[in-house]
N, C-alpha and C positions, 0 to 999 in steps of 0.2 A: 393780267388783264389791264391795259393803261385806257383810263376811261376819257383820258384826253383825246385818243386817238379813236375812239372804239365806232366801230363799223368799218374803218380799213383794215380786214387782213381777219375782222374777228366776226364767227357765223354765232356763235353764242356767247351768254355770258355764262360761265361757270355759276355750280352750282352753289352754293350757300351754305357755311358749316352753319349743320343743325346742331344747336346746344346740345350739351348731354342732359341729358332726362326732360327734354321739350320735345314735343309732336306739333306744337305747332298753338295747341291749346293754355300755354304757357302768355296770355295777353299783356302781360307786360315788355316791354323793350328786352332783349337779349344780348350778351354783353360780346364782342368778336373774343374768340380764340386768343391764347395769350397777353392776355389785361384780366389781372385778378379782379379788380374792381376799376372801370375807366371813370364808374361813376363820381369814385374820390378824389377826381382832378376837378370835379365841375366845380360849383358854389353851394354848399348845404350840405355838401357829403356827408357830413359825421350829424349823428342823430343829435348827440348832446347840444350841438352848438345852434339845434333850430330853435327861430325864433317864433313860429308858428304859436305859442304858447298853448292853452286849451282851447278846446275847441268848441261853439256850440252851434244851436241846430244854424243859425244863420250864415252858415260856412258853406256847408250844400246846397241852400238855398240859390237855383240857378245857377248855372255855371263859371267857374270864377276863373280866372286867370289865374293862374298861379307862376307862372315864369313868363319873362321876353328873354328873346335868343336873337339878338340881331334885331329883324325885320319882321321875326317871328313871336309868336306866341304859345304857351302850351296851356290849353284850358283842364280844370281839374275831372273831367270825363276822360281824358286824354289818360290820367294816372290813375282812377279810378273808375274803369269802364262801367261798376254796376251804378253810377249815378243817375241814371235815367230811368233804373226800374224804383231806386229811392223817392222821386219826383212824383213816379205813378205809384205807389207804396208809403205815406209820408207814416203810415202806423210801425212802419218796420225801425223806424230811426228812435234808437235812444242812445244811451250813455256808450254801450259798448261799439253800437254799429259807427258813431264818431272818433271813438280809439282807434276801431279799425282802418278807418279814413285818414286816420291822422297818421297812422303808422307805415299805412302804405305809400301814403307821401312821401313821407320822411325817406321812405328808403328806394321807391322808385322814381322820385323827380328827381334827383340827382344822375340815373340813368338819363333820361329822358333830355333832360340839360346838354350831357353830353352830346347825345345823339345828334342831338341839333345843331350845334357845333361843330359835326364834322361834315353834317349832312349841307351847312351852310356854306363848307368849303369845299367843298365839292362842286354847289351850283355856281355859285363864283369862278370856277375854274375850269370844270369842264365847258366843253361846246354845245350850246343849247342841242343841238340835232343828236350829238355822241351822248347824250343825256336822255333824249328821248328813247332814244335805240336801249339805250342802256336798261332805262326803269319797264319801259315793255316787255324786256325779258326777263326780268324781275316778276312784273308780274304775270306773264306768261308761266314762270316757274310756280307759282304762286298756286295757280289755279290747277295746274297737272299733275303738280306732286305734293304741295302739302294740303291740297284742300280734301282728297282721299283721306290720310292720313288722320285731319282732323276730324272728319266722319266718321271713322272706325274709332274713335278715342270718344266722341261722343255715342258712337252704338246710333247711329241713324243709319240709311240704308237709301237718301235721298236729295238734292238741295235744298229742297223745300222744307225737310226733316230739320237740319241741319240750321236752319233760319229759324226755324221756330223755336226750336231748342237755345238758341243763340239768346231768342229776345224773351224767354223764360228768364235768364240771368241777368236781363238787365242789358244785353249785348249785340251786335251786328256783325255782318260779316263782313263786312266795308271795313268797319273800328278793326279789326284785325288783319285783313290783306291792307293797309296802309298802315300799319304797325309792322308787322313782318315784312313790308315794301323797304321801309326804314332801316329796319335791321339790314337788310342786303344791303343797301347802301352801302351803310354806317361800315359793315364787314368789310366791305371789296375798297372803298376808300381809306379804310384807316390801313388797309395792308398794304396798300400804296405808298401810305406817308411813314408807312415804319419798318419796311423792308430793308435786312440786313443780309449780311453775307456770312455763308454756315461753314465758311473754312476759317478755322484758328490754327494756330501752331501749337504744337507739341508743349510751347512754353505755356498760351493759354489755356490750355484743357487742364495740363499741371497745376495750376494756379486756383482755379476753378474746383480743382478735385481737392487738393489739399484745403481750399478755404469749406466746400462741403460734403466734407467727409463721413461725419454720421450719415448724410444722406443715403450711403452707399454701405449702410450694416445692415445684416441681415440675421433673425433672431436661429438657434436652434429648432428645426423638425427632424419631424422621424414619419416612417409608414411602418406598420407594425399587423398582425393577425389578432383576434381575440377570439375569445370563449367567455359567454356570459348567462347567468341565471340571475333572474330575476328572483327578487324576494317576494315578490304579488302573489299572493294565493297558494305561499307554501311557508312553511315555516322555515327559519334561519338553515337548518339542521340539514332538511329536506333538501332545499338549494343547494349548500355546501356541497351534500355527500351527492347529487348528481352533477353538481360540476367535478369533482374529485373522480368519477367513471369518467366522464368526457375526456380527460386529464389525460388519465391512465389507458385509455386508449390511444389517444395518441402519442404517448412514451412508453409503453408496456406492449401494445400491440401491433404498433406502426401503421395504423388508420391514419391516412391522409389529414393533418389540421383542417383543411377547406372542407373534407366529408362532413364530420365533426360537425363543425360551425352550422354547413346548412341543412342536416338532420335537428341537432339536440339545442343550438344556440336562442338566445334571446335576445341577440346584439341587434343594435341599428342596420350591420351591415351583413348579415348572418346568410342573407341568400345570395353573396357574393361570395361565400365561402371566412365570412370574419376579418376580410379586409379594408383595414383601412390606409386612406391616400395619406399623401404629404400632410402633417400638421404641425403646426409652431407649437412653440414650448409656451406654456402659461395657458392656451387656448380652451383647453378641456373644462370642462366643470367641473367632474372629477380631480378634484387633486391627486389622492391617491394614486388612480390610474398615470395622471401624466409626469408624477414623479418619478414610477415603474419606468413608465415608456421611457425617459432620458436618463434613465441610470443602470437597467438592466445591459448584458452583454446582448449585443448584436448577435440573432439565429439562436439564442439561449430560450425555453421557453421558460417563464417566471416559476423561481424556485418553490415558490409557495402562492395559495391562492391569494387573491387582492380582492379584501373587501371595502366597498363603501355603503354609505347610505343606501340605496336600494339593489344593491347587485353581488354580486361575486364573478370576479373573470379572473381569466385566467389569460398572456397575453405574451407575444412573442414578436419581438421586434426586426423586421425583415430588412431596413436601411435608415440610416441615423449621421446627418450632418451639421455638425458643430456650428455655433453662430459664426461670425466671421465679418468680413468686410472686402468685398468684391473686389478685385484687384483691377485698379488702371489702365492695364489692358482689354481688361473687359468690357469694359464700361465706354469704351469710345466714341460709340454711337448716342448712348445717353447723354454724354458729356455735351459736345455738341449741341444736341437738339435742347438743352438745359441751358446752355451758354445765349445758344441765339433768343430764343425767349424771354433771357433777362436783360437782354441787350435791347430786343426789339419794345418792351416793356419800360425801358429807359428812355426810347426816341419815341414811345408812343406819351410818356411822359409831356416830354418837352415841347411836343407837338401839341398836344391842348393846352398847353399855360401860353402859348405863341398863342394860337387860337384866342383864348379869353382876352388875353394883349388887343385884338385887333377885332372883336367882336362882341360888345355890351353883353351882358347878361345881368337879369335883375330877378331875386326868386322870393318868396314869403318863406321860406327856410330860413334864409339871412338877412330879413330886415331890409330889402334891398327894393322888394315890391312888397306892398300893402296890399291887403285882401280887401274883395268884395271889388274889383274890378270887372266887366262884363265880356262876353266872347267878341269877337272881332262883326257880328250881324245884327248883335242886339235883340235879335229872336227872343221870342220864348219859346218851351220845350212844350209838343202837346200834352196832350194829355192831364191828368190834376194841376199838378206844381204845387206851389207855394202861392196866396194872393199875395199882392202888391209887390211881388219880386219879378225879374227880368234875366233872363237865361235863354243860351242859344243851342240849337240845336248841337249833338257833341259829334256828328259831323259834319259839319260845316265848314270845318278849317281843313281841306281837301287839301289833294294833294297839288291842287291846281293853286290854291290858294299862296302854299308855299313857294310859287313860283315851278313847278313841275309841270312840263305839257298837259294835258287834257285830263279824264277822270278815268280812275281804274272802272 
């Protein structure tokens, strides 16, 4: 999608990777695909080196500025959404709920920072109108498909549900379709500025595969049958000498193992007939048992019974493959999508230190901005507050604000 050009040739914008393990309820900034952390390029990344110091109640008191981005500003509601129910709640603020504030700073302004920095170059660069096209479908996306999504993850059934529920935590649903707006941006812009090419030679994948080679070990499993009694409600004896018939039924009398198992068993997997899938070596709690399993002969059933801690089984091992280390050939397609990634990760690099180059940033993480600065309206927040302090509403810095067409 080149959003330089976007509206010639393009009817939508593509859809938006959703983070893995985010539905949408995830209100902090989400980081694109392929940057383990973007946020460690911004200013403040590393927790140790904030300067924030401790923190006390005077810190939430109204909404503080916490970063410039340019032209831009990011107010502390921005990184801590529930600030506005703490405003109407000041009983709920003590020592911890400040750590908590403190900590979420610490590790999501730095997201945040980023964000805005690429979202800044982006406006600078696209064309106002392929901008506008752009973010409407954004939020067209927004509203179709993940605002369901965030419904069912809050258990509402409604919009109005959903809203309420929102401003229980402290939240809106504005503060989050202009957080998730951002994100798309942030996604579809930064894949622009870091788009590599997924063909190497023979010589780069080699290079690549010999420098990470452990990556490519893979430990000992096995898939195996069992036969298990339980020690619960019978004595040692008891157990034993009925696992020992089960046994001898199926080497004395030729009873199918899986009969066996899902008549007399007491295994996890006993109504599957006593099978169990692929397992790596170490993985068992049983020691016993997974010693068995990687040492007995393949289709052998175990020479003698195995007991541990609460069981006795007895156990036969159906397929059993040595650790090893994937071969070269196999791996090609890995190799590749592995390659581009740290390539694309290397120019996505390069690309915000350019960025910071050519775009002030100033954050209370690094001494760079001083707290107790005010939102960009000078508002105060309804509701309680704090007397004699001055705080603006935490949305107020829209997305119109930012220099974006009109309101979501």
């Amino acid at each position: 999608m080149d959003l330089r050009g976007f509206g010639g040739g393009h009817n939508h914008a593509p859809p938006p990777r959703q983070q893995q393990g985010s539905s949408g309820l995830g209100f902090g900034p989400s980081i694109a695909n392929g940057l383990d952390n973007p946020g460690a390029f911004g200013p403040g990344a590393a927790v140790q080196q904030s300067a924030m110091g401790q923190l006390d109640v005077t810190f939430i008191q109204g909404d503080q500025i916490v970063a410039r981005v340019g032209d831009d500003v990011i107010l502390l509601s921005e990184v801590f959404p529930q600030l506005p129910m703490l405003h109407r709640n000041p009983q709920l603020i003590n020592d911890q709920t400040l750590q908590e504030v403190r900590q979420t700073v610490e590790a999501g302004l730095p997201q945040l920072i980023t964000m805005r920095l690429v979202i800044q170059d982006f406006r600078r660069n696209v064309p106002e109108e392929n901008r506008g096209q752009a973010l409407q479908q954004f939020v067209d996306y927004f509203n179709e498909k993940m605002i369901p999504n965030i419904m069912k993850e809050a258990k509402v059934s409604t919009r109005k549900e959903l809203v309420n529920a929102l401003q229980e935590n402290g939240m809106t649903l504005d503060q989050i379709r202009r957080s998730q707006v951002d994100t798309m941006v942030m996604q579809v812009w930064l894949d622009e500025q870091t788009r590599v090419s997924t063909e190497f030679t023979r010589e780069e994948l080699l290079e690549y595969y010999t420098e990470h080679a452990e990556e490519f070990d893979f430990p000992s499993r096995a898939r195996w049958e069992q036969l298990t009694v339980s020690k619960q409600g019978r004595t040692n004896a008891e157990a034993y000498n009925k696992l020992s018939a089960m046994g001898n039924a199926v080497v004395r009398r030729g009873v199918p193992f899986a009969q066996v198992a899902k008549v007399d068993s007491d295994g996890a997997t006993a109504a599957d007939g006593g099978v169990f899938d692929w397992t790596t070596q170490g993985s068992l709690v049983s020691k016993k048992l997974d010693e068995a399993i990687f040492s007995l002969p393949v289709g052998q059933m175990s020479p003698t019974i195995i007991e541990d801690e609460n069981a006795f089984h007895i156990i036969r091992v159906t397929e059993r493959q040595l650790a090893g280390r994937k071969a070269f050939e196999e791996v090609q397609d890995e190799l590749r999508q592995a390659l581009a990634q740290e390539r694309r990760a290397e120019k996505a690099k390069e690309y915000l230190a350019e960025l910071k180059e050519t775009i002030p940033v100033a954050s209370i993480l690094d001494g760079t901005l001083r707290t107790g600065g005010q939102g960009p309206n000078g508002q105060g927040l309804p509701g309680q507050g704090f007397p004699g302090q001055s705080s603006v509403q935490p949305a107020s810095a829209t997305i119109g604000d930012r220099g974006y067409p009109g309101q979501y």
